[in-house]
Every structure is written in C-alpha cells, then in structure tokens.
PAPABA-537383 format. One line per field, with one value per residue (C-alpha): chain; y, z, x; residue number from 0. Coordinates in nm, 4 decimals. Example, Ala and Ser with C-alpha at 12.3 -4.5 7.8 and 13.67 -1.06 7.14 Angstrom:
<atoms>
chain c(A / A)
Y c(-0.4500 / -0.1060)
Z c(0.7800 / 0.7140)
X c(1.2300 / 1.3670)
resi c(0 / 1)
</atoms>
This chain:
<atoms>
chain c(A / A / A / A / A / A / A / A / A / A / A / A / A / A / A / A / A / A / A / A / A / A / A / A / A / A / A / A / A / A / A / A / A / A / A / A / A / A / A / A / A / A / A / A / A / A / A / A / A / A / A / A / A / A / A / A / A / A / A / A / A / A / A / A / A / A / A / A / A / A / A / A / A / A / A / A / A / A / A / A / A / A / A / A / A / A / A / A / A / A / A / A / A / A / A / A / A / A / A / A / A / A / A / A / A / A / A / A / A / A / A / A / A / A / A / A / A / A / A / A / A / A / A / A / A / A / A / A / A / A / A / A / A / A / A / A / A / A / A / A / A / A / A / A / A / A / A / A / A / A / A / A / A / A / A / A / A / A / A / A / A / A / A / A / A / A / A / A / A / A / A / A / A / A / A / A / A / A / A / A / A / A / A / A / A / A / A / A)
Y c(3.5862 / 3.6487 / 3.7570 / 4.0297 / 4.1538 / 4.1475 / 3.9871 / 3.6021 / 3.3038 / 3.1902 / 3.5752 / 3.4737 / 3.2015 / 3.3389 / 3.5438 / 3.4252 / 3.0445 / 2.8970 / 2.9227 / 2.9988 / 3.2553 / 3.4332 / 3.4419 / 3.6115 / 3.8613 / 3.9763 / 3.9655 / 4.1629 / 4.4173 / 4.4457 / 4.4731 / 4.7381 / 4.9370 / 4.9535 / 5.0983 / 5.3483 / 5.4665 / 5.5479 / 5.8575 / 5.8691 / 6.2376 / 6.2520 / 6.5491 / 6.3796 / 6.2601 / 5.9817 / 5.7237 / 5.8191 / 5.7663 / 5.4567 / 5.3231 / 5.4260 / 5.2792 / 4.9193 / 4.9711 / 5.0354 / 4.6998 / 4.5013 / 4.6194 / 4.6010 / 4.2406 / 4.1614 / 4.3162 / 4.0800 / 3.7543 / 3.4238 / 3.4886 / 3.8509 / 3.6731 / 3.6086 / 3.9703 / 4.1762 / 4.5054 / 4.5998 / 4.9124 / 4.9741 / 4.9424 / 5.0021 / 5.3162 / 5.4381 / 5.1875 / 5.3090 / 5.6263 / 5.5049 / 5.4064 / 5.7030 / 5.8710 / 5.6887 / 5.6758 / 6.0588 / 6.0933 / 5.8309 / 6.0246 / 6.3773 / 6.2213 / 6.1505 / 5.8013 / 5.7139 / 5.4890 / 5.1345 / 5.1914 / 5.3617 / 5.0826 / 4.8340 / 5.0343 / 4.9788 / 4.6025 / 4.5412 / 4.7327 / 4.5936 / 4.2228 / 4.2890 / 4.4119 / 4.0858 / 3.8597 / 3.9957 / 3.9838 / 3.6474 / 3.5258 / 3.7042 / 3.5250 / 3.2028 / 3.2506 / 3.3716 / 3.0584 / 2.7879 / 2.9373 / 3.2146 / 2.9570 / 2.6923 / 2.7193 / 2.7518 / 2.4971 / 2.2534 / 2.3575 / 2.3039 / 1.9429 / 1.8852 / 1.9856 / 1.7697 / 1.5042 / 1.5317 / 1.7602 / 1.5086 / 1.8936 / 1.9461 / 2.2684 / 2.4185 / 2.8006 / 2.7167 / 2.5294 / 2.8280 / 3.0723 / 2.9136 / 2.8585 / 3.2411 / 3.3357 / 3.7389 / 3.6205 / 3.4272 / 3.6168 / 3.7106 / 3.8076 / 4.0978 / 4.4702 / 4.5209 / 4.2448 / 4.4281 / 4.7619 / 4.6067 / 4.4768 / 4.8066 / 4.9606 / 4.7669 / 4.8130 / 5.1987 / 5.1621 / 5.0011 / 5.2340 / 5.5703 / 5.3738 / 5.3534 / 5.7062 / 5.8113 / 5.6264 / 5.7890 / 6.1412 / 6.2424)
Z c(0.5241 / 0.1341 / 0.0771 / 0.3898 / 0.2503 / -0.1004 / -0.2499 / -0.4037 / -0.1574 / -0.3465 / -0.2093 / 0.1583 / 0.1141 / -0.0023 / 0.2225 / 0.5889 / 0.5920 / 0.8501 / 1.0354 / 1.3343 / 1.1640 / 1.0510 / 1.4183 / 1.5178 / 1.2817 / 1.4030 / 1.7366 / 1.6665 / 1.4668 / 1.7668 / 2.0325 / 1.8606 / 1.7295 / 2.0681 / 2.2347 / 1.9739 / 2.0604 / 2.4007 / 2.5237 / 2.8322 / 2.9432 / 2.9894 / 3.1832 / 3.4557 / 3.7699 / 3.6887 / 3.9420 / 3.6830 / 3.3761 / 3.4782 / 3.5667 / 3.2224 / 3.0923 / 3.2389 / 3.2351 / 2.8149 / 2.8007 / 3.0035 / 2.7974 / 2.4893 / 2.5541 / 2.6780 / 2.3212 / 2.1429 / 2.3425 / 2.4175 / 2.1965 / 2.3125 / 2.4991 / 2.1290 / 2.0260 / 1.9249 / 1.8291 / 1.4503 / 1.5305 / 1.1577 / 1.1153 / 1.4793 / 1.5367 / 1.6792 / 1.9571 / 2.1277 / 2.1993 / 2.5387 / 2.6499 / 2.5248 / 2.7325 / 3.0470 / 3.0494 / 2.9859 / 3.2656 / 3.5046 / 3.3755 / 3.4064 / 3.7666 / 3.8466 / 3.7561 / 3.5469 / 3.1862 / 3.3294 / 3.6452 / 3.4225 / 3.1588 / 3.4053 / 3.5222 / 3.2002 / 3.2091 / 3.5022 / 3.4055 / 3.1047 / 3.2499 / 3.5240 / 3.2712 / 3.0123 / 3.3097 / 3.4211 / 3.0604 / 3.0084 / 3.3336 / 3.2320 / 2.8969 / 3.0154 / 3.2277 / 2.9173 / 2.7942 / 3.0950 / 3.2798 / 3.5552 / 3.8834 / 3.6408 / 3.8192 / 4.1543 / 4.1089 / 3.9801 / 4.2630 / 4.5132 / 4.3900 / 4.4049 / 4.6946 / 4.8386 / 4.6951 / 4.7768 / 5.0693 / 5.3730 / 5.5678 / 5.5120 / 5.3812 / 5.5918 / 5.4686 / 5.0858 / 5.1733 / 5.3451 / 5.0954 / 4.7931 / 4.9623 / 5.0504 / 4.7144 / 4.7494 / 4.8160 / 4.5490 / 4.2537 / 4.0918 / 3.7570 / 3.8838 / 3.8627 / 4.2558 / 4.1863 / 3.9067 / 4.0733 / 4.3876 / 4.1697 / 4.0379 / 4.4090 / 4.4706 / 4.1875 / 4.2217 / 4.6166 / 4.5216 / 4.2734 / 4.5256 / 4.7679 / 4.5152 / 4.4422 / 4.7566 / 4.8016 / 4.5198 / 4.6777 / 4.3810)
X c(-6.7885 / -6.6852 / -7.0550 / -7.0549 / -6.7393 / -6.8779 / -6.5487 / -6.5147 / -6.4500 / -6.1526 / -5.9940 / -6.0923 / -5.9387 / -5.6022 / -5.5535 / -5.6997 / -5.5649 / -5.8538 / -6.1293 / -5.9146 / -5.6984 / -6.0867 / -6.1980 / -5.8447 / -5.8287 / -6.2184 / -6.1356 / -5.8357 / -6.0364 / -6.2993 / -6.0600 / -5.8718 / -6.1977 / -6.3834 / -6.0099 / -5.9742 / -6.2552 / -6.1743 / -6.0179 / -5.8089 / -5.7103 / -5.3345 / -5.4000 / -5.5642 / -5.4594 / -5.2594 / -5.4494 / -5.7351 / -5.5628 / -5.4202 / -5.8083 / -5.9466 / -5.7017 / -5.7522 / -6.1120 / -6.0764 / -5.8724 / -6.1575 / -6.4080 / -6.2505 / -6.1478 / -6.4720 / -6.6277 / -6.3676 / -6.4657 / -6.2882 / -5.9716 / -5.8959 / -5.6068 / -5.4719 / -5.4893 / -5.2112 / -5.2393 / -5.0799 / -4.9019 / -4.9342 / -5.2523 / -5.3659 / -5.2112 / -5.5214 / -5.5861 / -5.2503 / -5.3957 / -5.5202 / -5.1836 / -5.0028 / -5.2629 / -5.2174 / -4.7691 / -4.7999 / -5.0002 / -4.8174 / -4.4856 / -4.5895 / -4.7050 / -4.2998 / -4.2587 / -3.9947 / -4.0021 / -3.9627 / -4.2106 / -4.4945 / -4.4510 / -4.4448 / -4.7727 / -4.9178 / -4.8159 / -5.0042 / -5.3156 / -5.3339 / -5.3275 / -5.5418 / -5.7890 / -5.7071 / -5.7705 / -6.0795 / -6.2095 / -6.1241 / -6.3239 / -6.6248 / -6.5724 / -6.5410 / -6.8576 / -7.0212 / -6.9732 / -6.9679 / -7.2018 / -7.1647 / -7.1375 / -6.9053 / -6.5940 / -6.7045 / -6.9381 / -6.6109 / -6.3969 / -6.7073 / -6.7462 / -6.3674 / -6.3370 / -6.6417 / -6.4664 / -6.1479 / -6.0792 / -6.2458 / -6.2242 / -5.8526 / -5.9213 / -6.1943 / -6.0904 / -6.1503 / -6.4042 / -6.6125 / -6.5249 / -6.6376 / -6.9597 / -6.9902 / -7.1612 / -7.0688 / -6.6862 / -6.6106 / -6.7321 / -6.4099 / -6.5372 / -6.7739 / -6.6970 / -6.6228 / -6.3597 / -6.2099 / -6.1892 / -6.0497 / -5.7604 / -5.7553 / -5.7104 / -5.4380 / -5.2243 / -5.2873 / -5.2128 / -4.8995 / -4.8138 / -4.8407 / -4.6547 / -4.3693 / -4.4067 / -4.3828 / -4.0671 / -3.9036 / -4.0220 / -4.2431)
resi c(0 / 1 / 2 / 3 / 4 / 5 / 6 / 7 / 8 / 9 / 10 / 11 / 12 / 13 / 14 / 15 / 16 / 17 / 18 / 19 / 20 / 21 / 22 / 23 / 24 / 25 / 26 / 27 / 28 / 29 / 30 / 31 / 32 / 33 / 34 / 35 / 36 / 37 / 38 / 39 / 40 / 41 / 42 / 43 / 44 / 45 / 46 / 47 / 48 / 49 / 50 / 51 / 52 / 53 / 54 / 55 / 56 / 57 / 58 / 59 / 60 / 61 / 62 / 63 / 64 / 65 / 66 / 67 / 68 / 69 / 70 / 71 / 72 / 73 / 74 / 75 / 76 / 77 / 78 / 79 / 80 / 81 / 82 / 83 / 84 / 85 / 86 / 87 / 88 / 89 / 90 / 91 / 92 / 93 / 94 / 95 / 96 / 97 / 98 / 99 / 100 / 101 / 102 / 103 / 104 / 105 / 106 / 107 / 108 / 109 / 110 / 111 / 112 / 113 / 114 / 115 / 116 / 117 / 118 / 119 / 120 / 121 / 122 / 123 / 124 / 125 / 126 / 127 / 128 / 129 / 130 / 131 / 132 / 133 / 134 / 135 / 136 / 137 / 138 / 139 / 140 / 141 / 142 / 143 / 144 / 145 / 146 / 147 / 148 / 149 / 150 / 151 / 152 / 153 / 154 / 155 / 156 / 157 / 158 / 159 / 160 / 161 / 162 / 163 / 164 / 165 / 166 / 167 / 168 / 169 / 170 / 171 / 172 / 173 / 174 / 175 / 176 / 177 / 178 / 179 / 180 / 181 / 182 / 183 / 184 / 185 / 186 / 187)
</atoms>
C-alpha cells in the first residue's frame, strides 16, 4: 500500500494501526466516492428521490464490499457524499412531510439499501445459493415436515432470491406505499 501511495511504510504504519483499520478506511473512501457521485433531483417527485436515493446506497455499498456495514461517512471530509440525502429530505419535505417522518424516511431507505448490499456481498463471497442451500439442509434435517410452508418456499428457486433487484425494489415499494399512506393521513 506505501508504494501505491508513493510514501514510506514506516508513515502507513503511523497512521492506519492494522490491516483491519486499512480495509475500513478504503471501503469508507469507496462508499463515499461512488455516492458523491450521484445526483438525486430534489425537485422530483419525492417517491423518486427517495428511490435514487436507496438505490445510490445499494450500489455504493455494494462498490465498497463486505465491510460497507462498517462505514461511516466523515462529514468533514465527506461533505460531498451527503449530497444525495440532502437531495432526497428536500424533496420528501417540499412533498409535506415533516423533519422526523422524512428522516425516518431516509433511515429506512438507507437500511433497506445497506441490507440488500450486504446479501449480495455475502453471496459474492459464499456463493449465490449458500444460504438457501444451509437453510435447505437444516431444514431436511431438522424439520421431519413441521414446517411444510418454509419448506416449499425455499425450494421455489424464483421465491427465495432475496438478494436480486426485483427483491430490492419490492422493499422499495413498500416503504414508499407506506410512506403515501402516511401522507395521506396527515392530508398532504
């Protein structure tokens, strides 16, 4: 790493403690590049903004792999990777929604998005069938038919595929769903 940055080993060293610490700070850096590069309209419709939003924060924790769960963005230093949520609360509050709803909004997006990430990381590295396949096989052996309902859906291949992208925008749907439903409550 001291050679790629061009600096001496010994300065690595000061300053970035372990290996651990070193794989952090570049998923940190890739997670927040790859969102600041993302634009979100605030002048959209706020079911919009609130998608490109989430769909930034999958795909930027996707680009920053297994420890994107570990990231935290540096508002120092990051100030540019905040865009996308600036983007996205001006849009859900121009929309009607007040502070705590929209930045609950937010919340939710932005774990929907971390979650989906982190099962497309995992199968990255397990294997794309690995957790199925582990839940099959306890199930088979410890299930004797008790749970028929789990038992046909993790055999339905189409069903169970949590990690793919009409998963993600299904979660997606629901959250927005939710959200108008709220609004409309509030007479918005």
């Amino acid at each position: 790493m001291a050679d790629e940055l061009g600096v001496d080993r010994k300065t690595v060293h000061y300053h970035v403690k372990d290996r651990e610490e070193l794989v952090l700070l570049v998923a940190q850096d890739v997670f927040t590049d790859e969102l600041a590069r993302v634009t979100v309209d605030p002048a959209a419709d706020w079911r919009e903004a609130i998608r490109s939003f989430a769909v930034a924060v999958r795909d930027a924790s996707v680009a920053a792999g297994v420890n994107a769960a570990l990231v935290q963005i540096d508002p120092d230093n990051d100030w540019e990777a905040l865009a996308p949520a600036e983007a996205a609360l001006r849009a859900l509050l121009g929309a009607g929604f007040d502070e705590l709803t929209s930045a609950q909004l937010l919340t939710t997006a932005g774990v929907l998005a971390t979650g989906f990430a982190r099962d497309l990381a995992t199968e990255r590295q397990a294997g794309p069938r690995a957790q199925r396949d582990a839940v099959k096989r306890a199930l088979r052996a410890h299930s004797d038919g008790g749970l028929p309902a789990l038992e046909h859906l993790v055999d339905n291949e189409a069903a169970i595929d949590a990690g793919n992208e009409a998963s993600f925008q299904f979660a997606l749907e629901i959250m927005v769903s939710g959200a108008e439903q709220i609004l409309s409550r509030r007479g918005a």
